[in-house]
C-alpha positions in Angstrom: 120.1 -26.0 19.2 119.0 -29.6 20.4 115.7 -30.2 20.1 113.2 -33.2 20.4 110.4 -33.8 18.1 107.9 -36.2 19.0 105.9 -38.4 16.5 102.6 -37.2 15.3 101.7 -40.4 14.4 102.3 -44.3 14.4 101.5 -47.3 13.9 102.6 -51.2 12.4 100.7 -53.4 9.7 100.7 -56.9 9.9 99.9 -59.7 7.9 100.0 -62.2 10.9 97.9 -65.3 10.4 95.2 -66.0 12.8 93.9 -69.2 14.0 95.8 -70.9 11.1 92.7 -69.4 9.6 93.0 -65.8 7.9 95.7 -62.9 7.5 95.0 -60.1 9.4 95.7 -57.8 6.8 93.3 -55.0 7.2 93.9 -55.0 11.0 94.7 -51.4 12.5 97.1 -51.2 15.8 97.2 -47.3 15.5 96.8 -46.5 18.8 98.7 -48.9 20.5 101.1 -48.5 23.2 103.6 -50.9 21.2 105.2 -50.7 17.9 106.1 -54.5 17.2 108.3 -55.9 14.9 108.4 -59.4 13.8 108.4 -62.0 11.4 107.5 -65.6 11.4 108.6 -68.0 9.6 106.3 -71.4 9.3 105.2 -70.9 12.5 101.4 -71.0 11.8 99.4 -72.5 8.8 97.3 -71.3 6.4 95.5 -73.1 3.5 97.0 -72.8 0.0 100.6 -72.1 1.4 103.2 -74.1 2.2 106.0 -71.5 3.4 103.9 -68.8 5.7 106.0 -66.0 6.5 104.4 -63.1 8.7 105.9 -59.9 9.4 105.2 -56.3 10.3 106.5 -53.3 9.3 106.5 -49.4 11.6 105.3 -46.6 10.5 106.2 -43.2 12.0 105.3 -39.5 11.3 107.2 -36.3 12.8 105.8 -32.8 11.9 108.1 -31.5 9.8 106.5 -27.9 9.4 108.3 -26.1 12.6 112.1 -26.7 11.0 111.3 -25.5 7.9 110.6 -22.4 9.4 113.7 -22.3 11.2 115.9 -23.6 8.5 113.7 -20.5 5.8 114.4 -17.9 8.1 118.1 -18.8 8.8 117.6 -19.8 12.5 119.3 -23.4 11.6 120.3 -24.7 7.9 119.8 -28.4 7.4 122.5 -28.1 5.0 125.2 -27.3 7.4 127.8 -30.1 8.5 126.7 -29.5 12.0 122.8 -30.3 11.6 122.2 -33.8 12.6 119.2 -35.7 12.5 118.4 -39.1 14.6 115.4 -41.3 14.9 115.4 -43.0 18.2 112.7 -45.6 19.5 112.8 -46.6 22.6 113.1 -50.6 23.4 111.0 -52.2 25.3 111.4 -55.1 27.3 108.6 -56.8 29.2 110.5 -60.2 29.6 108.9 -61.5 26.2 111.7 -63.5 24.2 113.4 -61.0 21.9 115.6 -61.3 18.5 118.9 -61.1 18.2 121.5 -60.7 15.6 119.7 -58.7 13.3 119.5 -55.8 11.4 116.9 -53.2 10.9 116.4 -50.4 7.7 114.8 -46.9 8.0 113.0 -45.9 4.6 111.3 -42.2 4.1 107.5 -43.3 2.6 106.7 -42.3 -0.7 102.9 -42.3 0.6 101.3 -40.5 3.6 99.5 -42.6 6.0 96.6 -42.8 8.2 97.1 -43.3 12.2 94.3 -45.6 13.0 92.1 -46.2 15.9 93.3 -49.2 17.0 94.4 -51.1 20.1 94.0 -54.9 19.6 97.6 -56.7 19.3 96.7 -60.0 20.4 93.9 -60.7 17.7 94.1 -57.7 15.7 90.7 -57.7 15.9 90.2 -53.6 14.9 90.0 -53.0 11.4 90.9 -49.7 10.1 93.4 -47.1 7.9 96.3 -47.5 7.7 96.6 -51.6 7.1 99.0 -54.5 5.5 96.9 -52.8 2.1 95.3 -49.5 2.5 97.8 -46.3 3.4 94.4 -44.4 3.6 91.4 -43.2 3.3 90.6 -39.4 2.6 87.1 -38.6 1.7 86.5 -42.2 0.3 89.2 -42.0 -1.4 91.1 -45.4 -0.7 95.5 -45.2 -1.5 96.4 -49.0 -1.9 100.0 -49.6 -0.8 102.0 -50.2 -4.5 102.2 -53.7 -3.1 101.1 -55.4 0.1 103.1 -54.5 3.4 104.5 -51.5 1.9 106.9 -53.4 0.2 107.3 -51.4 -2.9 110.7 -49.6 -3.1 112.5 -47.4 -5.6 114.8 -44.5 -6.6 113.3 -40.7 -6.2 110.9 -40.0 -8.3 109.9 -43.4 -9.6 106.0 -44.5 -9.5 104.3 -46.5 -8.1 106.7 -47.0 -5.2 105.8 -47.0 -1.5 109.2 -46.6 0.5 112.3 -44.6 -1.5 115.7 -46.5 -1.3 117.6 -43.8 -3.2 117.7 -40.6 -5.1 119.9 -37.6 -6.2 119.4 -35.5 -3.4 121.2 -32.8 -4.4 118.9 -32.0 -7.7 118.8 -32.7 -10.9 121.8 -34.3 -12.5 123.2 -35.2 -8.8 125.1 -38.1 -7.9 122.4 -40.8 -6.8 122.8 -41.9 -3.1 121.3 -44.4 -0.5 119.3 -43.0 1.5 118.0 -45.8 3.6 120.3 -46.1 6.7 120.6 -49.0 8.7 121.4 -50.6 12.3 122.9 -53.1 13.6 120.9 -55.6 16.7 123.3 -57.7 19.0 121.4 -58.3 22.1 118.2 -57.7 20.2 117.4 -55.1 23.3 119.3 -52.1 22.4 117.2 -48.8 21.2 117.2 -47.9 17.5 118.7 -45.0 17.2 119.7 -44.0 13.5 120.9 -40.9 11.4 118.4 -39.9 9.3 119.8 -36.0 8.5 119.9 -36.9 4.5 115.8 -37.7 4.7 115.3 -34.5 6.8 117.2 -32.6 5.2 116.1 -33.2 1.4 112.4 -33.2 3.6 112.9 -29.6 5.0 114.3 -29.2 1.4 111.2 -30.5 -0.2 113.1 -32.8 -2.7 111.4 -35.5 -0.8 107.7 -35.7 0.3 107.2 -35.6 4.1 105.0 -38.4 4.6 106.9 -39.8 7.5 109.6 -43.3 7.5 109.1 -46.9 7.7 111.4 -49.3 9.4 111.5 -52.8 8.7 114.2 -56.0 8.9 116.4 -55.2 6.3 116.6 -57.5 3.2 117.4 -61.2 4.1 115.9 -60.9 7.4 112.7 -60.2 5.7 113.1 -63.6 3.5 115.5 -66.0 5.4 114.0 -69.0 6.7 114.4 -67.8 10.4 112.3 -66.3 13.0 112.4 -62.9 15.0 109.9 -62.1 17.2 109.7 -59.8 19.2 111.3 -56.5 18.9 109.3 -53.9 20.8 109.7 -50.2 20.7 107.5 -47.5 23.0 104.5 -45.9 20.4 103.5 -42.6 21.0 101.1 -43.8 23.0 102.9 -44.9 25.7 102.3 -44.1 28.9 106.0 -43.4 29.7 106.2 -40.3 28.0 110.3 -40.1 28.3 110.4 -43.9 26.0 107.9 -42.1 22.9 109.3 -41.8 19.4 111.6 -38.9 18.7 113.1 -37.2 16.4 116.6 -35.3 17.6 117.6 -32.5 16.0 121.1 -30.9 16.4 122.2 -27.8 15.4 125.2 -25.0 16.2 123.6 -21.9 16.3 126.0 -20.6 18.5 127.6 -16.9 18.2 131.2 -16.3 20.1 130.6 -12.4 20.3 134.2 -11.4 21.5 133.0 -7.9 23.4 133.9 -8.9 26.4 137.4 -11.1 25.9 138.6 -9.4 22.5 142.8 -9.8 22.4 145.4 -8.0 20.6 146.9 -9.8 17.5 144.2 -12.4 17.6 141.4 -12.5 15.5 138.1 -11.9 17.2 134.3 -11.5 16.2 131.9 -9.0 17.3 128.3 -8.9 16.9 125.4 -6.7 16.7 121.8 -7.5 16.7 119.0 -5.1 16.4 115.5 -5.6 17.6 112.1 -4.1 16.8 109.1 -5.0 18.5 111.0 -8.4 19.9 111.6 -9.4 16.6 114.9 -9.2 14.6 115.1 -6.7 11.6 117.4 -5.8 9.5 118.5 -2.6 10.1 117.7 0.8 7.3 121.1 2.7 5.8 118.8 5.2 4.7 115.1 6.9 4.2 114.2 4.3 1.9 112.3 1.2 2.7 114.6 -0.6 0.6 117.7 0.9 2.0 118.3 -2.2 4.3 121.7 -3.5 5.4 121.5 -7.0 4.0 124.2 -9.5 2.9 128.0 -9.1 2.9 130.0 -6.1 3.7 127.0 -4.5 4.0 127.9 -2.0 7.1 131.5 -1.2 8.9 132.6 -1.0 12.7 134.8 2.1 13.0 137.6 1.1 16.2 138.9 4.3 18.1 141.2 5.6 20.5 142.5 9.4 20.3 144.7 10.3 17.5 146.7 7.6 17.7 144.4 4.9 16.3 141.8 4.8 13.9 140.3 2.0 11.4 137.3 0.9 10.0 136.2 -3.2 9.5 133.5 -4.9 7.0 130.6 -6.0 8.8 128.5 -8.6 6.9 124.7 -10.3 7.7 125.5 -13.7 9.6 125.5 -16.7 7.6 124.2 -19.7 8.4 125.1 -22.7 6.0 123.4 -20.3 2.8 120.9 -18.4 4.8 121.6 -14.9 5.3 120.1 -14.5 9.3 117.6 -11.2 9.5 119.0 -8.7 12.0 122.2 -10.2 13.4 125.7 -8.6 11.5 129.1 -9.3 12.6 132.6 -8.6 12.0 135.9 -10.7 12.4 139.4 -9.1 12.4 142.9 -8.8 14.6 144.1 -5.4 15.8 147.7 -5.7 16.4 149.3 -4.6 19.4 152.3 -3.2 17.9 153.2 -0.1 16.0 151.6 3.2 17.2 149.6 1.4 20.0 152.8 -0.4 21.5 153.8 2.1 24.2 150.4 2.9 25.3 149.5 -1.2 26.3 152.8 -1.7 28.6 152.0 -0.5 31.5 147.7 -1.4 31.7 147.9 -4.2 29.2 145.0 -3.0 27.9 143.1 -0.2 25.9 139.6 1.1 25.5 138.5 2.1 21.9 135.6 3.5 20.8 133.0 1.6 18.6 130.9 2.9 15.7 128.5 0.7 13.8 127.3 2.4 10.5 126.3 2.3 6.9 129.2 2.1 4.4 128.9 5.5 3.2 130.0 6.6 7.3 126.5 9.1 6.7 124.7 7.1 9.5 125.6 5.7 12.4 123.5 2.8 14.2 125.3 2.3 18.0 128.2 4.1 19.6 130.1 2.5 22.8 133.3 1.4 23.6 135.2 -2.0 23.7 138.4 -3.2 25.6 140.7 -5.1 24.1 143.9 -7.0 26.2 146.9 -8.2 25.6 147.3 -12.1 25.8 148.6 -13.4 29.2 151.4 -14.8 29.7 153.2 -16.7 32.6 154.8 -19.6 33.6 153.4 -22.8 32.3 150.1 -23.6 34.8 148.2 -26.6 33.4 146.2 -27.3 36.9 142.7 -27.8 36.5 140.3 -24.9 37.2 137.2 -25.2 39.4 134.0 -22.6 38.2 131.4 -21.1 39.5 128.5 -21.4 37.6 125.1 -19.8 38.0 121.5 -19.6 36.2 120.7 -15.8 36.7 117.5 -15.9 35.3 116.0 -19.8 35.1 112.2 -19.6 36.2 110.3 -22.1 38.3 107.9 -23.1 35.8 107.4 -23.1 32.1 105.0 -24.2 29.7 105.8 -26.4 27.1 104.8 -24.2 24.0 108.1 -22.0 25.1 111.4 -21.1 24.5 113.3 -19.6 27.1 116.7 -17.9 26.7 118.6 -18.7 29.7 121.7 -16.4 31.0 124.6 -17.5 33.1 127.0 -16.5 34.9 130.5 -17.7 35.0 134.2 -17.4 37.0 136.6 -19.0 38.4 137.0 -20.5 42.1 140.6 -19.3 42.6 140.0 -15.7 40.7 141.5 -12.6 42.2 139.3 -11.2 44.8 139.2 -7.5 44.8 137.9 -5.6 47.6 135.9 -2.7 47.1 133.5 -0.4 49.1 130.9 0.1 46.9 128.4 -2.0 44.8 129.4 -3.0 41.2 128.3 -5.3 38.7 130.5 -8.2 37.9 131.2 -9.3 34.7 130.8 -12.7 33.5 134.1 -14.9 32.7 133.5 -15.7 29.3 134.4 -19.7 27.8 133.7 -20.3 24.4 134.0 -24.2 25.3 131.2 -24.6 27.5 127.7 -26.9 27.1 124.3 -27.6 28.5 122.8 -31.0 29.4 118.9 -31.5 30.9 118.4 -34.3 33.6 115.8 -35.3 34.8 115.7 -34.2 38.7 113.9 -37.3 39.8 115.5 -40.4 38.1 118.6 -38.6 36.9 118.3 -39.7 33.6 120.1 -37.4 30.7 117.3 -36.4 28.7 119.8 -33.7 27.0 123.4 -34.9 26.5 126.6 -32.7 26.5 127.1 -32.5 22.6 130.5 -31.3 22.2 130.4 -33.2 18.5 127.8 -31.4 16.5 127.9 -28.3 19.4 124.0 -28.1 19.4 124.6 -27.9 23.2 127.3 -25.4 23.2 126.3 -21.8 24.5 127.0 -18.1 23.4 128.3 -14.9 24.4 127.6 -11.7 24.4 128.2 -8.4 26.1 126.7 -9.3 29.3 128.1 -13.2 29.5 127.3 -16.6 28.7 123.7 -17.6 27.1 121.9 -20.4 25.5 118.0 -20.8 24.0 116.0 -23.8 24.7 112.8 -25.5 23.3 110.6 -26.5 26.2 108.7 -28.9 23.7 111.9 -31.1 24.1 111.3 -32.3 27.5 108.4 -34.7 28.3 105.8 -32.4 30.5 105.1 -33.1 34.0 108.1 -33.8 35.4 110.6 -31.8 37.3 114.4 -31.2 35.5 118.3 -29.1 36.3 120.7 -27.9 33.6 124.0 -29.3 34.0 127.3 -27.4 32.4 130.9 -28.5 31.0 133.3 -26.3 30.7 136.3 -27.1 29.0 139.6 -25.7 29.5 143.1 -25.6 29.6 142.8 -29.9 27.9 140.1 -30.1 31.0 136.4 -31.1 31.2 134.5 -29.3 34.4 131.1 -30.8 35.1 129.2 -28.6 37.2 126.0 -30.1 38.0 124.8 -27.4 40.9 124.4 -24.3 39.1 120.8 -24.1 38.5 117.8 -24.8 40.2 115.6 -27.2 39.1 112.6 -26.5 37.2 108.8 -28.3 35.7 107.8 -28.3 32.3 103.9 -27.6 32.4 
């Protein structure tokens, strides 16, 4: 799974001084098409002070609400070493003079915030929630920042704080850990794009509040007697919709179901699923409601062929990370070629077993088919890169943003064996358990998707009837016109095959 979140809200507060003449500390930019951060340092005047520093601080929002249903209901676990989590703004560069050699901190807020209604960044003339002193207002209720700016910062836990440095995210008694990453400005132009997966994480986890992230200069910057003005990131208001705030999320939820490529004396998965209704559900052992087929060795697959071979494997509920997945089992194991099945795999190099999936007792029996299993092949050392065929079988035209489409594909090889044959079959995809999806963007040809080969959030899955992946169509900006690419690696190769689907617009 790689998915793209966009901000619910923004803004920046400000103290900046105006006309030498007043902060403007209760100044609103909410819906700007900016998010500006500076500071000054004695750069303006301001009676009463001689040292004025001004300086802004973001503040950003993602709804949270969506992955903690996936992560409850075992679709991802934010607790898995493959779920990632980045905040990435988008620089933006209008030929204004920009910082360099600086460094910038991401803190979760301790307090929500309000958006605010306004636009003016020149004289911060609109005055509204959220400001350099008010988080906000509900029902004239007013939330004072713990001190000006934000500024306040502390462990988990600890009152009368505004942003949370650290904490023990792991409960009670943990070890206590930063949790305020940080990055690194050269140029002063590249994008900020920093792991946030502990915030998420303990978010989704609700060990932390979701009330959204503030990023600011880090420590000395804040203080030193320099200035650094302007770093400008893309708000959510932007008219580019590609530069908006997001939040990346990156999971594996792949499943390498082995039906179709199992081999003797290697250990291989299988998988069933079972449906009701379009919804996945955990299947009944017995007359019982209760009588559900739920956590490990919870079922058995009984393999097959004649008299000559006969056993029975565990079959457990998926896991992912600690989550038990509703209506998905498998089961891993090796069958080895030798002993009583030996003489019957020389001459084929194969054999077809039955398959029974049923409850532990062996007094009910859920699906009955069969499953061939080959022998490894073997030749003379051939390291020459292959060229695939790749195709989308069943990628629509359109989609609207709201879904999620599970797209099949087909797969084989350019120099495969062609068999001739008289009358019409269906072919059977090649199966690679190495192979990822990217999205670009049809027009411009930018990657709005990467290959992730690192986490695997891109990676697809198999099944009985090929290859497959599942994508969000809330990733990808609407309006706009994109085409899955694929890798495919084998053999030590990488295969980029960037004509195997048509493209397609996200309504």
């Amino acid at each position: 799974m790689y998915r793209i979140l966009s901000a619910s809200k923004d803004t920046y507060i400000t103290n900046r001084v105006i006309n030498n003449r007043y902060r403007a500390t209760d100044a609103n930019t909410g819906q700007a098409g900016t998010l500006d951060l500076f500071k000054l340092y004695n750069e303006a005047t301001i009676s009463g002070s001689s040292e004025v520093i001004e300086l802004s601080r973001l503040l950003l929002k993602f709804d949270l609400n969506e992955v903690k249903k996936m992560h409850n209901s075992g679709t991802i676990d934010v607790s898995d070493g493959s779920f990632k989590a980045r905040l990435k703004l988008h620089d933006v560069y209008g030929g204004q003079t920009t910082p360099n050699n600086f460094t910038c901190i991401v803190f979760p807020l301790a307090k929500s915030f309000d958006e605010g209604s306004g636009y003016d960044i020149v004289n911060y003339s609109d005055l509204d929630s959220c400001n350099f002193l008010t988080a906000s207002i509900n029902a004239g209720t007013v939330t004072l920042w713990s001190k000006q700016g934000a500024m306040s910062s502390g462990s988990l836990g600890a009152g009368s704080i505004d942003v949370i440095v650290s904490g023990a995210l792991a409960g009670k008694g943990g070890t206590v850990e930063n949790i305020a990453p940080t990055q690194y400005f050269s140029s002063g132009e590249e994008d900020l794009d920093v792991d946030i997966t502990k915030i998420v994480s303990a978010s989704v986890k609700d060990i932390i509040s979701d009330n959204g992230f503030l990023v600011a200069f880090s420590g000395a910057f804040e203080s030193d007697k320099n200035s650094y003005f302007v770093k400008r990131f893309a708000s959510r208001n932007s008219a580019n919709k590609s530069i908006r705030p997001k939040l990346i999320l990156q999971f594996d939820d792949s499943l390498q179901d082995n039906h179709e490529d199992f081999i003797f004396d290697h250990t291989g998965s299988l998988y069933l699923s079972n449906v009701v209704r379009n919804k996945l559900t955990n299947l009944r052992t017995g007359d019982r409601s209760f009588d559900l087929a739920t956590g490990s060795n919870c079922m058995v697959v009984k393999l097959s062929t004649g008299s000559i071979f006969s056993k029975s494997y565990k079959v457990s509920q998926i896991l992912r990370g600690d989550n038990r997945v509703e209506g998905i089992y498998s089961a891993s194991f090796a069958v080895s070629s030798f002993g009583s099945l030996y003489n019957h795999i020389q001459s084929s190099g194969s054999l077809t077993f039955t398959q029974v999936w049923g409850n532990t007792a062996g007094t009910v029996a859920f699906l009955s088919s069969s499953i061939t299993i080959k022998r490894p092949t073997t030749n003379q050392i051939d390291l020459d890169q292959t060229s695939f065929h790749v195709v989308t079988l069943n990628l629509s035209d359109r989609y609207k943003v709201s879904e999620t489409a599970r797209i099949r594909v087909f797969v084989e090889k350019k120099n495969r064996e062609v068999i001739l044959r008289k009358t019409p079959f269906e072919k059977k995809s090649q199966i690679s358990h190495d192979m990822y999806y990217r999205v670009r963007d049809f027009i411009t040809g930018e990657i709005v998707v990467p290959f992730d080969t690192d986490s695997k959030s891109t990676r697809l899955s198999s099944d009985k009837n090929g290859m497959y992946f599942d994508f969000f169509m809330d990733t990808l900006p609407p309006g706009r016109t994109y085409v899955f690419d694929f890798l495919i690696q084998n053999m030590g190769f990488d295969t980029v095959v960037d004509d195997a689907a048509a493209k397609f617009i996200v309504e």
